[in-house]
N, C-alpha and C positions, 0 to 999 in steps of 0.2 A: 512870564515864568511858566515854566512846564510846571505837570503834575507832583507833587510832593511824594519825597522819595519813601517807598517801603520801608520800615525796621526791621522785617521778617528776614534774617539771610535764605537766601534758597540755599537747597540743598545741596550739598556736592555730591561727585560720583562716587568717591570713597565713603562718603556718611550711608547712602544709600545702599552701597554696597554692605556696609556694616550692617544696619539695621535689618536688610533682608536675610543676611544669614543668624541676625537675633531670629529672627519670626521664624528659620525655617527650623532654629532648633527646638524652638518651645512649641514646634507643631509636633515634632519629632517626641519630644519629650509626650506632650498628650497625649499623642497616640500612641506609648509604651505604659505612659500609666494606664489607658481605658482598656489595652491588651491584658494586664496583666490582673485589671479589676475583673475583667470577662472571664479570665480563666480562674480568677478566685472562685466566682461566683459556680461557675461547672464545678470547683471541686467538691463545694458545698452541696449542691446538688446532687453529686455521685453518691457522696457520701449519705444523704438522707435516702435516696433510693435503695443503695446496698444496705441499709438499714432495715428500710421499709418490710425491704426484701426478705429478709432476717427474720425480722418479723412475724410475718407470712409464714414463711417456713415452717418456724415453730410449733404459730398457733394455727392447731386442727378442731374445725366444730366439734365439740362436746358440749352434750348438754352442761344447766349452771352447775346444776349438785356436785361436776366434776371437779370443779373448780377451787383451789385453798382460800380461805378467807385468810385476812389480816387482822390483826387483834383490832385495829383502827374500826373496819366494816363488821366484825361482829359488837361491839359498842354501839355499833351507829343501827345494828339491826336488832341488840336487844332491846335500845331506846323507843325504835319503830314498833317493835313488838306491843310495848308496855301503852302505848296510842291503841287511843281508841279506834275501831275501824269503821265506825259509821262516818267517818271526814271526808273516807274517798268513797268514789261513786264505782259504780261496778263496771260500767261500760271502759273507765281510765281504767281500771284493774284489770280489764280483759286486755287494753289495748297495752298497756305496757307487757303482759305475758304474753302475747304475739311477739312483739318488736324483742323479749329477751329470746324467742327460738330461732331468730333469723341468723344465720352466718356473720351475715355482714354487722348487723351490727354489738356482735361480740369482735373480729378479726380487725375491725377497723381503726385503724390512727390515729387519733384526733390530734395528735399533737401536729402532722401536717397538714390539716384544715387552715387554710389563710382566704384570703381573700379571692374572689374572681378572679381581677384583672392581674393578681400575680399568678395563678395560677396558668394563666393561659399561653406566658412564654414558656412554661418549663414543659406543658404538654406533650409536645412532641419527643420531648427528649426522654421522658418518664414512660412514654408508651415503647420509644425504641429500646428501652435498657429492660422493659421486660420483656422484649423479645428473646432475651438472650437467658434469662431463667428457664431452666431443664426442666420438661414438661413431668418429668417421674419423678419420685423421690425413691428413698430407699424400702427395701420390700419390708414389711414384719411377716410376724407366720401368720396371722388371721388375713388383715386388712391391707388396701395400698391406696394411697392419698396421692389421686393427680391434680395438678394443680393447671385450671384452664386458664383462658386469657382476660384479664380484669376487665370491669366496667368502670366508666368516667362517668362522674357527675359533677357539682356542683363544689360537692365538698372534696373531691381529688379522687383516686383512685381505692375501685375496692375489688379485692382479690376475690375470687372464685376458685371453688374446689371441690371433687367428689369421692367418694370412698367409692370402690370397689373389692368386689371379697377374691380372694386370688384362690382359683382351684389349680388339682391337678401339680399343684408345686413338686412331689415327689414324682411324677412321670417325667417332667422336665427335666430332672437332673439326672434321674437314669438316663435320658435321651442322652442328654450332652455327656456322660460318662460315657458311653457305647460311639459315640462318634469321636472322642478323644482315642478311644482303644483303637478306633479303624483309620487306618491313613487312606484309605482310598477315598471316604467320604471328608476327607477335611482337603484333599486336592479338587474334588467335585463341587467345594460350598458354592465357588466363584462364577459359576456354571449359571448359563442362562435358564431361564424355565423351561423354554421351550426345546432344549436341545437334547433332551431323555425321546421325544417323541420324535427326534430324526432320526434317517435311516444313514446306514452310514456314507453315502455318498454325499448325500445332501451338509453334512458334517464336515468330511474333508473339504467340499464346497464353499461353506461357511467359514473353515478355518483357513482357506487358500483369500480370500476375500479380505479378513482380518489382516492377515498377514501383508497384502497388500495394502493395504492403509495405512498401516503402522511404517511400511517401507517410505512409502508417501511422506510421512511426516518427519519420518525421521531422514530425509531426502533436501526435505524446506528448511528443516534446522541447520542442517551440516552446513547446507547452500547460504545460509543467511548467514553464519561465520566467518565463514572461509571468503565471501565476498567483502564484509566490511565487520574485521576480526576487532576493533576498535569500540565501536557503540552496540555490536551485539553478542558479546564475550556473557552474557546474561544466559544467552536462548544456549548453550552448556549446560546451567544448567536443568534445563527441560529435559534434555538428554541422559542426562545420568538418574533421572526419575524413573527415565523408560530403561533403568535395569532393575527395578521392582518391577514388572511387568507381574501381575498381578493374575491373568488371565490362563489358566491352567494348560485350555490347548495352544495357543501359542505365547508361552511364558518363556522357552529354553530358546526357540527362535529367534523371538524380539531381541533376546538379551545377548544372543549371540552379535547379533547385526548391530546393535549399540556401541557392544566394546570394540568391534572393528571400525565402525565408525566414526568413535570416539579417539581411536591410536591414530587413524589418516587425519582427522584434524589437527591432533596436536603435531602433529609432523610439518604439516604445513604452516600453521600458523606461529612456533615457538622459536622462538629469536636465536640466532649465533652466540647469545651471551647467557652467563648467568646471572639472575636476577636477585640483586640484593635487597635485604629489609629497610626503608627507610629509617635513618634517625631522629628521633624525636626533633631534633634542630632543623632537619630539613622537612621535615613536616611543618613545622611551625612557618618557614620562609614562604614568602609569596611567591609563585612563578605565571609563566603565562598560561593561557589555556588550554594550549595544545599541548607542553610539558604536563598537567595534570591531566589532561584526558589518558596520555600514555601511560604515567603513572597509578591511574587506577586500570587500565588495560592490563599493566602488568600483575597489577596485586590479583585483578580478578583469574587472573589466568594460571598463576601460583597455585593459587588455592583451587580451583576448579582440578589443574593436574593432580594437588594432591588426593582431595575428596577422590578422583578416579582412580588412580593408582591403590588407597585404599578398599575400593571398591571390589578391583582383581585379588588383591591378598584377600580381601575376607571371603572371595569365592573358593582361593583353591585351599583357605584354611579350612570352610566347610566340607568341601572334598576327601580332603585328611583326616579332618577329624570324625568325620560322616552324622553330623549332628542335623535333627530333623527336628525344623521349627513349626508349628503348627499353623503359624499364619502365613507361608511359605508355600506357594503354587508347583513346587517344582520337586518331583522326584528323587529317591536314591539312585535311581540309574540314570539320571540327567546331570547329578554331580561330575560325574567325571569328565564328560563330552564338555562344558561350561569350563570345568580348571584347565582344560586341553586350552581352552581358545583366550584363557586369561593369560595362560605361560605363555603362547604363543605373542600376544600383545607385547606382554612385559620384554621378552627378546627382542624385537623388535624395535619397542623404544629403546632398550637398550646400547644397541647396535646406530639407530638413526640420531638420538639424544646423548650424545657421552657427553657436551657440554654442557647442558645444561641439569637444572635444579634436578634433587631426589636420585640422581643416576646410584649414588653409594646405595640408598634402600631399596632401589631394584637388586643390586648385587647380593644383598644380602637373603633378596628373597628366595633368588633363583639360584645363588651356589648349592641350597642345601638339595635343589630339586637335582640338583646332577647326580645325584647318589640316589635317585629314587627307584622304588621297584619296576614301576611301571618302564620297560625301553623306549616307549617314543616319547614319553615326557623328558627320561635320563638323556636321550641322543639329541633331542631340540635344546637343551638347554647348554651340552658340552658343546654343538655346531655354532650356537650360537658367543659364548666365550672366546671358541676354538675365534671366528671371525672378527671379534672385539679384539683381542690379540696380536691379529695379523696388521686389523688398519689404525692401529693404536701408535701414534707417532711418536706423543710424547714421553707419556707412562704412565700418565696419572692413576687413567683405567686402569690399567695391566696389574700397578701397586694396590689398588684397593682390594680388587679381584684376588690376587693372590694372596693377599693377609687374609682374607675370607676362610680359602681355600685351605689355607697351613691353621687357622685354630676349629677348621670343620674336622678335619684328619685328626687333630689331638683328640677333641672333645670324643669321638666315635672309637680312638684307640684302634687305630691302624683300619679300619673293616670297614673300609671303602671298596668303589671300583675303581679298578684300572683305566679306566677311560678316564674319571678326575684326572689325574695324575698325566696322562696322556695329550693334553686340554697344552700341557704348561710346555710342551714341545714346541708352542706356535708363537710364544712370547718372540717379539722382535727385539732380542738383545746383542748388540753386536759389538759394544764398546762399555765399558765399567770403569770405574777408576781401579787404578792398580799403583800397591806402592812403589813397582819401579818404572812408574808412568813417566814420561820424559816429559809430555805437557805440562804436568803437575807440578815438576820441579824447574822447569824453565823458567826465568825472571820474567815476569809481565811487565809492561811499557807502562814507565813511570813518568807522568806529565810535570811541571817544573811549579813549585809554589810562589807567591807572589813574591817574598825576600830574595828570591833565584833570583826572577826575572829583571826584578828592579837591580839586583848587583852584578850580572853579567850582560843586561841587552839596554838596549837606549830606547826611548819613548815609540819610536818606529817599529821599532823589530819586537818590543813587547807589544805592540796593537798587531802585526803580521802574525805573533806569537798566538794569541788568543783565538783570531780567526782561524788559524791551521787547527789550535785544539778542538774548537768546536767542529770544524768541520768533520774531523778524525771521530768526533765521539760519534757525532750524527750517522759516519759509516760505519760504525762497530752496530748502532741499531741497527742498520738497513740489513746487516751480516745477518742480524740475530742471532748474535756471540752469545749472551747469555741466556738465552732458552737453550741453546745447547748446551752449556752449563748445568743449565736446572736439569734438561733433560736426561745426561751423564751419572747426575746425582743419583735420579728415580731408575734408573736402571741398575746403580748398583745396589740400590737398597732393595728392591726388586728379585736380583740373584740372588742376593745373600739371603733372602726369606724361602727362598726354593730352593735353595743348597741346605737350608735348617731342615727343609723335608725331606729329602731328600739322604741326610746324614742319621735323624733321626729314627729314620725306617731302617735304615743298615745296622743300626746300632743297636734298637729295640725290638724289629721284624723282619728277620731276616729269611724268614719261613713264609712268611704273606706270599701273597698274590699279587701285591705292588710292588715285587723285586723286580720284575722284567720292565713294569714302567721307570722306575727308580735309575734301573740299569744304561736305561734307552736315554734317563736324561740326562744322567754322567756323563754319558759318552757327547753327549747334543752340544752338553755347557763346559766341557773339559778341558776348553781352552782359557777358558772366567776364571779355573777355581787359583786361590792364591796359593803361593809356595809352602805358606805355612802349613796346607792340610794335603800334603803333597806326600809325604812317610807315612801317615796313617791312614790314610785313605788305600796305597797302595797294598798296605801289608792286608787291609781289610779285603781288596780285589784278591789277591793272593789266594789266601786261605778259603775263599768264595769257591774259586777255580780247585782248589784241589781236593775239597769237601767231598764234590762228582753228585751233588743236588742241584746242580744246574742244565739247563739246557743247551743243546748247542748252540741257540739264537743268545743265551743271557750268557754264554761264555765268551761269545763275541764279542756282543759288547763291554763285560770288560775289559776283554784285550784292546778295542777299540777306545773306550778310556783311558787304558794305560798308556795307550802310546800318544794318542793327542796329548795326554798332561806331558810325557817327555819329547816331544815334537817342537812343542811351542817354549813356556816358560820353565819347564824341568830341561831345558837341555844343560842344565846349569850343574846339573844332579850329576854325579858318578855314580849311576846304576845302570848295572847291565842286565836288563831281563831276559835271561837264558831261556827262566819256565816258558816263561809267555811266547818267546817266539817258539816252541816245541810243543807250547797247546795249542798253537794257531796251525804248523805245520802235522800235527795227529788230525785234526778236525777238518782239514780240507777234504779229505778224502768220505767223509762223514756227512758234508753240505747237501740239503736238498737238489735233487737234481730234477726236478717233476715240475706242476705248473707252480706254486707256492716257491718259487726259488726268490726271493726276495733277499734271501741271509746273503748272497753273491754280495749285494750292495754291501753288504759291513767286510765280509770280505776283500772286499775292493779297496775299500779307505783304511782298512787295517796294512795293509802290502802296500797303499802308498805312503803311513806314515811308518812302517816297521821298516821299510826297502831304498823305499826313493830318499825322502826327509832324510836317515839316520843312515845315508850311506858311508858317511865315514866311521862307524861304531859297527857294522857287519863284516863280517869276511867273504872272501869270496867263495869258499865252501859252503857256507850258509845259504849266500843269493844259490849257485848251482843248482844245490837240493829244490832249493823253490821254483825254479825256472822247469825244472822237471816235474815235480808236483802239479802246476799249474797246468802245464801240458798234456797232461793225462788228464786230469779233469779238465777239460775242455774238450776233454770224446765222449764226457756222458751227460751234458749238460743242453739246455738247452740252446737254439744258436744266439740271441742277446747274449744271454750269458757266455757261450762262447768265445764271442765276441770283444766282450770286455776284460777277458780270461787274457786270449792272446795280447791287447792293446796294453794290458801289465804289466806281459811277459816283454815285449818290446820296449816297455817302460824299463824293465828293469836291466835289461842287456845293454840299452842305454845308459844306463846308470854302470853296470859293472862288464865294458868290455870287453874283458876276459871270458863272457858266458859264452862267446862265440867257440869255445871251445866243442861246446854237447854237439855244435852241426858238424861237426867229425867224428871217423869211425877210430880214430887211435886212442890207445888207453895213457892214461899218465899215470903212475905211480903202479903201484899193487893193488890188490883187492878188485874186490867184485862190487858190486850194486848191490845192496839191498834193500828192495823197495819197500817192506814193511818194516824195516826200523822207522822209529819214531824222534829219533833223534838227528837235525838235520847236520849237523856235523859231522857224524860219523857214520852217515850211510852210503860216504864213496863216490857221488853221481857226478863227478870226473869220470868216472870208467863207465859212462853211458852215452847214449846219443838219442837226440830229439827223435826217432824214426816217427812218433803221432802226427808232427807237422805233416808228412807223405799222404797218411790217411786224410787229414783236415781239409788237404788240394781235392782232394774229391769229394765234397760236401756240397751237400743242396743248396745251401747258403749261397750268396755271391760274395757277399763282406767276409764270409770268414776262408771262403778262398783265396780275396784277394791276400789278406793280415797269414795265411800260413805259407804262403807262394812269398811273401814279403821276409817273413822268419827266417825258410828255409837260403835266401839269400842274404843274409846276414844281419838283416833289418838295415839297410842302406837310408841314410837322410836325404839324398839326391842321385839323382843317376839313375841305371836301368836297375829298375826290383822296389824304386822309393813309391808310398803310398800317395795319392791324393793330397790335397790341403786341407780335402773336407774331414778325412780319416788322421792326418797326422797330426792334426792342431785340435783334439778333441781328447777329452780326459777320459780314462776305460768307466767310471761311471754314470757320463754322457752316454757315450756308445751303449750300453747297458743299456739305458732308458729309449736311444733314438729307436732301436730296434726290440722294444718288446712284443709280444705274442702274446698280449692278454687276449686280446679279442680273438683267441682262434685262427688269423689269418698269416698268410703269409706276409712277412716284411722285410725286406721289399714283394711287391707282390710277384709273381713268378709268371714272365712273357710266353702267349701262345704258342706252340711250333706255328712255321711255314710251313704251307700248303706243296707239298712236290709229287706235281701229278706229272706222267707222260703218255703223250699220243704213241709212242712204239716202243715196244719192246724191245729190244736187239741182241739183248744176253743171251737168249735161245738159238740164234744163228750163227752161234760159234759150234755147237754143237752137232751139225749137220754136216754131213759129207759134201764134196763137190756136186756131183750128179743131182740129189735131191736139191742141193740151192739152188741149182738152174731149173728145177721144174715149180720150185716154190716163185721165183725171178717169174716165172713165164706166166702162171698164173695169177701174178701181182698185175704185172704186165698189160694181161688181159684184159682186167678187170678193173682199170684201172676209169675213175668218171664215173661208173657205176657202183651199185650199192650193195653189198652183199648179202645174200639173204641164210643167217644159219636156222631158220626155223623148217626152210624146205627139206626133203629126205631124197636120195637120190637109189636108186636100185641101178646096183652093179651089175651087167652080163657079164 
């Protein structure tokens, strides 16, 4: 028989498994309780120390007699008294009055006296924690009590301390009152010692030196973000430390070079998106590493923007408000140059960041600087708008901006500048909703619900059915159907808050200086406005125009308003604006003709919506007069504007064929011409003829030669006298612009002559008799091979 079997079962891999995760918890456990006995034990110890400390403090050597007794110690000392004093010896009585004038041992503890060996772990730590006790204490008027660094013995720690007697206290306060009054000396504190004894090159030297290090470092920062913007979003902020740049001669510098610094970073480094708060819930979820690296990437990057962005407000607040801090390196005349380069930031993000975080509390910094004294802060900040505007696709900018903008104008009560208002010309609105919108009221594509399906299709055609829908929806995304939607939306709410300023100003400020803005943006948006503000608004233009407080550019434009609003959605309207086209037809003759001729342009879109658009509501008496009007100014204008003058007038002969009447010399009816009436109805010009075109063929121009040679042949669309494609297919206020003469030069530019030189004369040898030809013949003759010489003189016998 084999060895006799074990009772012991072995262990299995489950029991063992069990067991070891017993053991690893009760290791785990232990070492939470000895952690937590550990930091009991430090708090006990803090505690006795800041005690100790306390202590200390307090008590300052004075002699005993200083000292209150206790009812307890005077008992115990009238008891002593009443003993006899031959018990003690004199030598113990000398030695206990030494040991009562020592410091130490009145100041000292006894309650922390323990033992050696406990006292020897806490050492270290009792000596660090009074490192950090303030070597002064507070001043009195006689005396001041500094407290030096203790002695260790046996029995713990004993405090040391000396009185000194403090003089001169009243020269010191004068001192620091006299440098509180001087601001030169409180931009000087920061100033090295040595730098009173430089001369000044040696200074600029020093401050060129500075400046380059700090470039340096602020060079290794940027580098070290912008490389790996992830694990070093920290070394930021280093960066925004160095806008307290402390150091007086290069304080405005540094801090200059920081905040530009600091806007190219976040340019680079800040995401397509905006970054939201996390929810408590998703904070609480676990996720993987790389999700929380990002996610503190982003938080740190939030907050770092915003810490900066605060940064710039509080500079250009100090600028404003011109407040001088005393611990502040930086001058009143450095104020302004610093808020220069902070708006300048803020624009910037402004313009580079529209999606992202804080873009609204930039707006709101920088609307109010549009209105400011200063022109090249007011003009940076309106260029800067002006460009958010233009690349602003969806609206959102556009809408926050201009809400800004319409309760800065209230709050201020109209006494803005014109430039604000100018800003909203550049808004990209081109579509609003309108209530007689056809989109709006077209039935939308209505997909089929599940009772449809199941009751008109069979099990096939409702699975073919589902995948067509889905497929359909997936291309309505890929359209991005509804961001133009949303888009539509912020556009018209958009209008509508610029038509409130717009309306406002007309209503309550009609004398300001925002009337010609106002004016300008009537006429810009007067295809938007709805019918319903389409009678008040007109009688408002109306009564503007005949007032005669306007200018001829703001009279313009409201005739320019008037007739876009009846162009477009007022054709709806039975109004005949008589006035209008007879302040349009007084005023031509009135247009800038010199280099500021810019009014041409409103002119030009006023004759194509009063002429071409509304040709079936004018008469032909009417076009006539214009057609002649227009042609006489077109002899004193510029040649662009010329230019565009005739390309109107061929607009409008095309529109009313009958004009072709003015290129004949016959009269139709009675009457004369009268070119100063003001009324174009009844000033006749049937009984006149175009003769300016004749003049215009002889113009320096070549365009407006080719457009009067064109006129004068009836303006033909094909055939011999038709224009170009380049010239016929072009609006008169293209032409207008292709050909301006801002720049001084000719345009087109005007070609050299050819050179026409001749070897011989021959006009003069008509002039000669026979006889003399032949003797001039003979001498040609002669001479001919040879050279002629007229310099020799010959004497005649």
């Amino acid at each position: 028989m084999g060895p006799p079997r074990s009772k012991k079962r072995r262990p299995t891999f489950r029991r063992l498994l069990k067991t070891s995760g017993m053991k690893l918890e009760n290791k785990l456990r232990n070492r939470q309780l000895k952690q937590q006995n550990v930091a009991k034990k430090q708090r006990k110890e803090q505690k006795k120390l800041r005690q100790a400390v306390k202590d200390a403090a307090i008590r300052t050597p004075r002699p005993l007699e200083t000292y209150r007794k206790r009812p307890e110690e005077e008992d115990e000392d009238e008891f002593l008294d009443s003993l006899p004093t031959d018990m003690m010896e004199d030598d113990d009585l000398q030695q206990m009055t030494a040991m009562a004038q020592q410091a130490s041992f009145i100041t000292r503890d006894l309650s922390s006296c323990g033992p050696v060996h406990g006292g020897k772990r806490r050492s270290s730590e009792v000596v660090r924690g009074y490192e950090k006790v303030p070597r002064k204490m507070a001043r009195t008027e006689e005396k001041e009590v500094i407290h030096l660094l203790p002695i260790k013995d046996k029995t713990g720690v004993i405090p040391q301390s000396v009185e000194r007697v403090v003089k001169k206290q009243q020269e010191n306060d004068k001192e620091e009152d006299a440098a509180a009054d001087d601001p030169r000396e409180v931009e000087n504190e920061m100033e090295p010692p040595g730098a009173v004894q430089l001369t000044a090159e040696q200074m600029e030297q020093l401050r060129v030196e500075k400046i380059d290090q700090k470039k340096l470092l602020i060079a290794s920062l940027g580098s070290a973000v912008i490389a790996d913007p992830i694990r070093n979003i920290k070394r930021m902020k280093e960066l925004r430390g160095m806008l307290m740049e402390s150091d007086p001669c290069v304080a405005v510098t540094v801090r200059k070079l920081v905040m530009v610094s600091l806007m190219e970073i976040l340019k680079d480094i800040a995401p397509t998106y905006r970054i939201r708060p996390l929810t408590s819930a998703e904070k609480a979820t676990k996720v993987k590493k790389e999700t929380q690296q990002l996610r503190e990437f982003e938080e740190g990057l939030v907050s770092q923007y915003k810490f900066y962005l605060e940064d710039l407000e509080q500079t250009i607040k100090d600028w404003k408000q011109k407040k001088k801090k005393r611990s502040q390196a930086v001058g009143f005349h450095s104020y302004h140059s610093l808020a220069e380069v902070a708006i300048r930031c803020l624009c910037e993000l402004l313009l580079a960041l529209p999606h992202f975080n804080f873009h609204n509390n930039i707006i709101v910094v920088l609307v109010p600087l549009m209105n400011d004294t200063s022109k090249k802060v007011s003009d940076m900040c309106c260029d800067a708008f002006r460009k958010l505007f233009q690349q602003d696709k969806l609206g959102g900018a556009s809408l926050a901006t201009v809400r800004v903008i319409s309760g800065l104008v209230k709050n201020l009560n109209y006494n803005v500048r014109p430039e604000v208002l100018r800003t909203l010309l550049s808004l990209r609105i081109k579509e609003v909703e309108m209530k007689k919108d056809i989109e709006a009221t077209a039935p939308k594509k209505k997909f089929m619900n599940n009772k449809e399906k199941k009751k008109n299709l069979s099990r096939m055609q409702r699975k073919w059915k589902k995948a067509e829908e889905k497929l359909e929806k997936e291309l309505l995304e890929a359209e991005a159907s509804e961001s133009k939607e949303k888009k539509i939306k912020l556009h018209t709410e958009t209008l509508n808050i610029v038509f409130l300023i717009y309306f406002r100003i007309l209503k309550k400020a009609q004398k300001s200086v925002l009337l010609p803005a106002v004016l300008e943006g009537l006429a810009n948006f007067a295809h938007l406005i709805n019918l319903e503000f389409f009678d008040d608004l007109l009688n408002v233009l109306q009564n503007l125009i005949q007032s005669g407080d306007l200018t001829n550019r703001e009279s313009l434009h409201c005739i320019q308003t008037v007739f876009t609003i009846l162009s477009g959605q007022g054709d709806v309207l039975n109004i005949d604006p008589l006035n209008f086209y007879s302040q349009l037809y007084r005023m031509l003759l009135q247009v800038h003709a010199g280099l500021p001729n810019d009014d041409i342009i409103i002119v030009l879109r006023c004759l194509d919506a009063m002429l071409i658009r509304r040709k079936k509501q004018v008469t032909l008496q009417r076009a006539m007069a214009f057609v002649k009007r227009l042609s006489t100014l077109s002899l004193h204008v510029l040649p662009n504007a010329s230019v565009g003058l005739l390309a109107a007038t061929r607009a409008t002969i095309h529109a009313f064929p009958k004009c072709d009447f003015l290129l004949d010399n016959e009269v139709q009816g009675s009457g004369f011409y009268l070119p100063e009436l003001d009324k174009p109805e009844h000033c006749n010009a049937q009984n006149t003829a175009l003769w300016e075109l004749h003049t215009l063929q002889r113009h320096y121009h070549p365009v407006v030669q080719q457009l009067a040679a064109h006129l004068c042949q009836g303006a033909p669309s094909e055939g011999v006298g038709a224009l170009s494609v380049e010239l016929s297919r072009r609006f008169p206020v293209e032409l207008f612009g292709d050909y301006s003469v801002r720049d001084m030069t000719f345009n087109p530019p005007v070609a050299t002559p050819p050179t026409r030189k001749k070897d011989r004369f021959s006009a003069g040898a008509v002039l000669l008799d026979t006889k003399l030809q032949r003797q001039v013949d003979s001498v040609l003759d002669a001479a001919e091979g040879t050279q002629l010489d007229f310099t020799h003189t010959t004497t005649q016998h």
